[in-house]
LORO-104037 format. One record per residue (C-alpha): residue number from 0; residue in one letter; y negated, x negated, z negated. Coordinates in pm, whole numbers. Each point is the difference from the previous one (the first is absolute). Layout:
<pts>
  num  residuo       Y       X       Z
  NUM        A       Y       X       Z
...
</pts>
This chain:
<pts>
  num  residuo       Y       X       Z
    0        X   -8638  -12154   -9652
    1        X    -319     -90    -224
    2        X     -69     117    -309
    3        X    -163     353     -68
    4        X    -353      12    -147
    5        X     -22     209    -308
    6        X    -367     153      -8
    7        X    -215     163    -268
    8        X    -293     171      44
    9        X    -368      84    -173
   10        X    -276     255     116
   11        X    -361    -132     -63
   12        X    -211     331      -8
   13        X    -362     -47      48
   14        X    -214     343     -90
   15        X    -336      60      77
   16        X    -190     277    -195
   17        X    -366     113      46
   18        X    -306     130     189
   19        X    -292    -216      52
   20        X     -88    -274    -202
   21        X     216     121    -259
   22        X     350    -121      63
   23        X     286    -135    -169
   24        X     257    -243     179
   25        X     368     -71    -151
   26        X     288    -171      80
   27        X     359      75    -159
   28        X     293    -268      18
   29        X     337     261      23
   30        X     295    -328     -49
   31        X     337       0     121
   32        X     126      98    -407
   33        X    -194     307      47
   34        X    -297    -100    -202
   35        X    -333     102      31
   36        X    -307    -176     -69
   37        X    -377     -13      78
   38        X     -98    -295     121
   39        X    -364      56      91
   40        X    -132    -304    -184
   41        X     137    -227     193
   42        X    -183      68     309
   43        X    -264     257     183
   44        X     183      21     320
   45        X     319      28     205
   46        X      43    -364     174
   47        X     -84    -127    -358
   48        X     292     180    -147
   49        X     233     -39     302
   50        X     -78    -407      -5
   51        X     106      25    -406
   52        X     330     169      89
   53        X      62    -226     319
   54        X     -33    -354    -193
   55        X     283     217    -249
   56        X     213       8     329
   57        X     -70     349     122
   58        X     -30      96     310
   59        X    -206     283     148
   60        X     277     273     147
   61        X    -264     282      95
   62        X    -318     157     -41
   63        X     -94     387     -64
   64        X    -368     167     -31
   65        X     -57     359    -156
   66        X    -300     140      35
   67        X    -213     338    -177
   68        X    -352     105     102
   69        X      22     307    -137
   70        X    -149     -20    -382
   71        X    -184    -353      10
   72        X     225    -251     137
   73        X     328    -155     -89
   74        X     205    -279     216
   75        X     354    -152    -126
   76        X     122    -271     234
   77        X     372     -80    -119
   78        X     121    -348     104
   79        X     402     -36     -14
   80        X     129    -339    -100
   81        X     326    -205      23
   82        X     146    -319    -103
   83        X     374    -198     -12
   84        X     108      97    -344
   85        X     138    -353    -196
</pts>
């Protein structure tokens, strides 16, 4: 019998915030040692962000979208991550 695979997991949360031409875009890196930080400089969209954390050996687990119209417009995409712990 092989070996089991010890995981941990990130959340890469993506929010978008606005109405019109007036918008704001952020992304926020939640790690595996439950810290949280705002990694919006290092890239304006999703793939650019999911590419970063791929070449860091994560892999994309799952994708989730939340969407208000109501008041202006908001969108938070959540992408769930995973890789072999060392």
């Amino acid at each position: 019998m092989g070996r089991m695979v010890a995981w941990e997991y990130a959340l890469l949360v993506r929010r978008y915030q606005g109405q019109g031409r007036n918008f704001h875009v952020s992304f926020v890196w939640y790690g595996p040692d439950g810290s949280r930080k705002d990694i919006t400089a290092y890239g304006d969209t999703a793939i650019a962000h999911l590419n970063r954390a791929g070449r860091e050996g994560w892999e994309l687990v799952s994708a989730a979208e939340d969407v208000n119209n109501v008041q202006g417009s908001t969108e938070v995409h959540r992408y769930h991550l995973k890789r072999p712990m060392a």
